[in-house]
C-alpha positions as MATLAB code, in Angstrom:
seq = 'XXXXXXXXXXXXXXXXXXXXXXXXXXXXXXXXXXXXXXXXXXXXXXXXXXXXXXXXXXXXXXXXXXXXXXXXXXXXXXXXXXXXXXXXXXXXXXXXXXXXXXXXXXXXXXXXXXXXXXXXXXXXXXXXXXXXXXXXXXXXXXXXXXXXXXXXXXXXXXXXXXXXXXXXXXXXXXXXXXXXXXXXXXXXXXXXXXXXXXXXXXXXXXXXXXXXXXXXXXXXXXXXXXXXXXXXXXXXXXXXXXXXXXXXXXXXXXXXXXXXXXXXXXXXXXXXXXXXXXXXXXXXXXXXXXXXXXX';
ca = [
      44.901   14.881    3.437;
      42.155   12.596    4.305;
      40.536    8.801    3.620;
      36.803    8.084    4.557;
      34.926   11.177    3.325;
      31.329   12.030    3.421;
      29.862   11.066    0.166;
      26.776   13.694    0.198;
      29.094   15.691   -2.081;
      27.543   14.540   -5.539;
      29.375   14.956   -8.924;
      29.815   17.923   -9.470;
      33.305   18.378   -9.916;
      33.068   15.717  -12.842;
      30.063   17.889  -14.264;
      32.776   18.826  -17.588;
      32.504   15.707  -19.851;
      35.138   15.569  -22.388;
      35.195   14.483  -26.722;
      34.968   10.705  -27.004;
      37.507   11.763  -29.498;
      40.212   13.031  -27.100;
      40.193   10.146  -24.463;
      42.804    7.955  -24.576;
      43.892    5.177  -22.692;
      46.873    4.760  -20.284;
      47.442    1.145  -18.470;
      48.791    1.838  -14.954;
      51.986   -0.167  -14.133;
      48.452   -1.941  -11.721;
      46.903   -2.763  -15.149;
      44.216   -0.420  -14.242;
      43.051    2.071  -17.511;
      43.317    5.221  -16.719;
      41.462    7.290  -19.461;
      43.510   10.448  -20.472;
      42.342   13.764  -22.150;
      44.820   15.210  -24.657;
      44.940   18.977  -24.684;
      43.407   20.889  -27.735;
      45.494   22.975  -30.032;
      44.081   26.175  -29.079;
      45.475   24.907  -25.030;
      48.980   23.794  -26.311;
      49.119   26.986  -28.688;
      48.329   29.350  -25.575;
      50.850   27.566  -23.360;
      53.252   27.549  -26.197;
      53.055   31.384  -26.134;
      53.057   31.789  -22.538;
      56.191   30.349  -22.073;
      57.583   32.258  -25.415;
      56.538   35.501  -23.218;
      58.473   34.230  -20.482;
      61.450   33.291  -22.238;
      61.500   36.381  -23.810;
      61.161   38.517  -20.782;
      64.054   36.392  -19.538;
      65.953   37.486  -23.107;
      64.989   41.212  -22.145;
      66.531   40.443  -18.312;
      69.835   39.424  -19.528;
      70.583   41.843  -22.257;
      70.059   44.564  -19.876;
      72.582   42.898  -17.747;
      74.758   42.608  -20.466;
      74.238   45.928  -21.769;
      74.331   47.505  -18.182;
      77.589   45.514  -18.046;
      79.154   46.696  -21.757;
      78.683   50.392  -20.547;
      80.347   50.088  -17.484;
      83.296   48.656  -19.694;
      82.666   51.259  -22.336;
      81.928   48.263  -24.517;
      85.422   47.226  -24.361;
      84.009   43.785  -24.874;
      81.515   43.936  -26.821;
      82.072   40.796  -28.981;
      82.489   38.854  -25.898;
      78.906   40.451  -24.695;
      77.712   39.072  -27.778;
      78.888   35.796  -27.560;
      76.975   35.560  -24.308;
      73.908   36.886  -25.200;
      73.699   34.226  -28.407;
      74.770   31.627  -25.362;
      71.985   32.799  -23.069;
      69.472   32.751  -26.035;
      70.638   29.156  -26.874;
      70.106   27.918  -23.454;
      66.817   29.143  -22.485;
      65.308   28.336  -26.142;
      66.494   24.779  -25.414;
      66.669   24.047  -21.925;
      63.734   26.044  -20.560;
      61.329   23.731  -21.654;
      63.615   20.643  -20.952;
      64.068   21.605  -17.416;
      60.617   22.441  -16.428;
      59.237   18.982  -17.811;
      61.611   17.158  -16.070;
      59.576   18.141  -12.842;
      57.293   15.989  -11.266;
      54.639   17.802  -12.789;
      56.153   17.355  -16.002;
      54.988   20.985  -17.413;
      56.421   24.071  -18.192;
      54.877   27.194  -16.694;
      52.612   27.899  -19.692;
      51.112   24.266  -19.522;
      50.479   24.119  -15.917;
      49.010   27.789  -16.619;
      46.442   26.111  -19.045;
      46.081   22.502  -17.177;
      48.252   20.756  -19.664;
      51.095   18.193  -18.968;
      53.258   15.608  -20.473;
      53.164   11.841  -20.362;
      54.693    8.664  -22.254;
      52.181    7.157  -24.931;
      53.326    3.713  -23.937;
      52.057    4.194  -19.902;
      55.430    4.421  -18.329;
      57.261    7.424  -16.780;
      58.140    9.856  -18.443;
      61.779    9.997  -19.521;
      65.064   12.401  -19.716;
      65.317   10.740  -22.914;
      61.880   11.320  -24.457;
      62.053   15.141  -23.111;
      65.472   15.811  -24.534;
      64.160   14.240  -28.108;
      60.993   16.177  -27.969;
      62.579   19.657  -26.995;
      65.366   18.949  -29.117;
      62.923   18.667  -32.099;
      61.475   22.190  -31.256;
      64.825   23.866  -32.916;
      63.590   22.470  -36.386;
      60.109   22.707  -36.082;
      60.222   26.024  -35.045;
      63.232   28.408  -34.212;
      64.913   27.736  -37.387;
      62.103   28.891  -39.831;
      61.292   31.418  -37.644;
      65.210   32.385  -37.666;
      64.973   32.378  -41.229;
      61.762   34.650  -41.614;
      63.671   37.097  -39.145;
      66.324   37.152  -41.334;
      64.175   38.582  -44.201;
      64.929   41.842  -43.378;
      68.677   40.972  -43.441;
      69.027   40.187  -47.170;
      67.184   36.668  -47.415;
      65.338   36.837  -50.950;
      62.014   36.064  -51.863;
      62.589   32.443  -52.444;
      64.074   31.906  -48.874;
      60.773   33.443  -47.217;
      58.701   31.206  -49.502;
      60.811   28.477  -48.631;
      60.761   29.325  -44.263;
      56.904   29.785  -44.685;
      56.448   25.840  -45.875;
      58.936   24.229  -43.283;
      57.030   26.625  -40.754;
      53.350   25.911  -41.614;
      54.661   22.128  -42.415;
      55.421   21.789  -39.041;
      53.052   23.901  -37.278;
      50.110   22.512  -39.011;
      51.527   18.529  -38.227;
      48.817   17.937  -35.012;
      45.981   18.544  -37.067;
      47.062   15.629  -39.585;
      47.173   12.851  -37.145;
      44.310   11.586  -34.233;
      46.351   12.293  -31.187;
      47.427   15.957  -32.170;
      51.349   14.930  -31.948;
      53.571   17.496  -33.436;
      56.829   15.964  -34.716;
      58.870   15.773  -31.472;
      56.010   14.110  -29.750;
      55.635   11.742  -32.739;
      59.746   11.050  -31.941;
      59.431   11.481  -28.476;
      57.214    8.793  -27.829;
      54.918   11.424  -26.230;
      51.814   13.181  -25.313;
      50.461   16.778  -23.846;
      46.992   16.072  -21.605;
      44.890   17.746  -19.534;
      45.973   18.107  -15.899;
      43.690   20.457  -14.645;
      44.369   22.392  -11.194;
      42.266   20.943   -8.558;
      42.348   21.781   -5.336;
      42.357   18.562   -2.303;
      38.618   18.890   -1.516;
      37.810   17.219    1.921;
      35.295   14.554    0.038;
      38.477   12.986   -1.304;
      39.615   11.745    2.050;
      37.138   12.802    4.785;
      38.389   13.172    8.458;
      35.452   11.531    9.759;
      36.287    8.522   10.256;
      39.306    7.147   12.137;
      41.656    4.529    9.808;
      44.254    4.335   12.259;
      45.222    0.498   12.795;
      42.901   -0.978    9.150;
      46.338   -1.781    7.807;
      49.720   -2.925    8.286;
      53.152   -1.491    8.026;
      53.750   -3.734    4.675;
      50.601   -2.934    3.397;
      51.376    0.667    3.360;
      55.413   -0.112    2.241;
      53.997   -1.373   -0.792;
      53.637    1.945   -2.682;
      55.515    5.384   -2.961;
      54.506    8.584   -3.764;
      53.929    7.672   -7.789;
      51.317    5.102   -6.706;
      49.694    8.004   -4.265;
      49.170   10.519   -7.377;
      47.478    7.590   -9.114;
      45.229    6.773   -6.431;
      44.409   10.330   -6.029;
      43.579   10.700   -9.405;
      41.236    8.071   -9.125;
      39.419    9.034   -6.269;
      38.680   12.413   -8.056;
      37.484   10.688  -11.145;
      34.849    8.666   -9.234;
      34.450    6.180  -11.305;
      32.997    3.007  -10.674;
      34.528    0.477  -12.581;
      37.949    2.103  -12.028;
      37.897    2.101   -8.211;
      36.320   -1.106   -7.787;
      39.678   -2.662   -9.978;
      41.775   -0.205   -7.855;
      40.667   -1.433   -4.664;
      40.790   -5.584   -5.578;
      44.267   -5.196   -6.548;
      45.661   -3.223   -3.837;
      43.957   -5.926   -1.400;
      45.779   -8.392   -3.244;
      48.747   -7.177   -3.862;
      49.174   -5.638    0.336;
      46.695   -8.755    1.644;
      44.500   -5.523    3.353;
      41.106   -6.579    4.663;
      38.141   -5.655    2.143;
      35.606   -3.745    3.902;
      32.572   -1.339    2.876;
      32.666    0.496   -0.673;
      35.432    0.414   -3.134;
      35.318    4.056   -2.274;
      35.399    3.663    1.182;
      38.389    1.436    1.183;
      40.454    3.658   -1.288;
      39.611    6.467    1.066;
      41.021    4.785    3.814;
      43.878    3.295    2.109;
      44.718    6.847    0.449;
      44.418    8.638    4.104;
      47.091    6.008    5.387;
      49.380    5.582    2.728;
      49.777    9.647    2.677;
      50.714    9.767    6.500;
      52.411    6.571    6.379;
      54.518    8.296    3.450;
      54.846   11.912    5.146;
      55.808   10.528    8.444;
      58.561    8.640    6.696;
      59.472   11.939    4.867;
      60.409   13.465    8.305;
      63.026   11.425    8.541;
      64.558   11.965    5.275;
      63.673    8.927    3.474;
      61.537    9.668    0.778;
      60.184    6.549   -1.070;
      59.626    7.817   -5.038;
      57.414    4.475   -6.377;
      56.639    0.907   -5.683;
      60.311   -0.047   -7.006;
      62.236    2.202   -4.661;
      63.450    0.226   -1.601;
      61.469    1.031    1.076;
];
């Protein structure tokens, strides 16, 4: 949790260089572009099944609840049991994947297994409203046809599986007809999935060499919350130049902080003080979530 590191560390860590193809843009409430990577089918199709196994083994925990429950009852209930289990299934088809994304990291466990997360198309924060649309749209795209192809073996005819095989492959086959790999509740949604990759704080993002103590004032660092501090993070990982130099001129204007040595440098130093500045005000219960939340 650093500011002025050494800067012997070369690039390395941006040695992976992604497809011109999957970069996109996102403008920064700043107005600085942030380029974004979208996640690849075969990465959203391994999450997707990740959190499938997970929902299921969360299926298998409650119906041996429920069963463990019945027998103690001698099934007494049973209808009742039923009624719960088709409840529990509901919920955690729908909601698992709603309440997971609307974490800060914005990811359900299979994404963040893979490096993948969510984010707005338009730049802004991501909404309850675009995650409820987008989740909501996962019942059509894919738990009804797949309802329907279970219930093959319950009397559906012939036509019927023809029928759940083309809403099914319509649907799961939808990212690989448009440019930015949206599947129809992104498309509604007014969302993405991109690559957030695990990285871990390496001390060259904010060395402990050099003492920023006293560079700037108390409304310098009261000008941003903890949103703007994952941004600037971000961009000290991504090194790049054009990026940090815009970065650095506008926090100067915007906080009236001194310019001095590298755009790196400065966004070092700003980044070491803005996170202690922010953490020491977290100690006293006031957590400040963006630049729009009252200080």
């Amino acid at each position: 949790m650093s500011a002025l590191g050494q800067q012997s560390q070369p690039a390395a860590q941006a040695s992976w260089s992604p497809p011109e193809g999957r970069v996109r843009e996102l403008v920064t409430p700043e107005g600085v572009d942030l380029r974004l990577v979208l996640g690849e089918a075969g990465e959203r199709a391994a999450a997707l099944l990740l959190d499938l196994a997970i929902i299921l083994g969360m299926l298998l925990g409650v119906s041996i609840v429920l069963g463990i429950i019945g027998a103690a009852m001698n099934f007494a209930v049973a209808g009742l049991l039923q009624a719960v289990w088709l409840l529990a299934f509901f919920f955690l088809r729908n909601f698992y994947f709603m309440a997971f994304e609307l974490t800060p990291k914005a990811a359900t466990p299979g994404k963040r297994a893979v490096g993948l997360r969510v984010a707005m198309r338009n730049g802004g924060p991501l909404t309850a409203e675009a995650i409820f649309t987008r989740n909501a749209m996962r019942e059509i795209e894919l738990f009804l046809p797949l309802g329907f192809l279970l219930a093959a073996g319950f009397g559906v005819g012939g036509w019927g599986n023809i029928a759940a095989l083309i809403w099914f492959a319509v649907f799961a086959l939808f990212p690989f007809f448009n440019r930015d790999r949206l599947r129809v509740g992104d498309l509604v949604g007014g969302t993405w999935v991109v690559r957030a990759p695990k990285r871990v704080l390496d001390a060259d993002l904010a060395g402990d060499d050099v003492m920023t103590e006293g560079l700037f004032s108390a409304e310098a660092l009261d000008a941003y919350g903890v949103k703007e501090l994952n941004v600037l993070e971000d961009v000290l990982r991504r090194r790049d130049p054009v990026v940090m130099k815009a970065v650095a001129e506008r926090i100067q204007y915007k906080t009236g902080a001194p310019a001095f040595g590298s755009p790196l440098e400065f966004l070092q130093a700003y980044y070491k003080e803005l996170r202690r500045h922010l953490e020491s005000r977290l100690l006293f219960g006031r957590r400040r979530r963006d630049k729009y939340d009252k200080p």
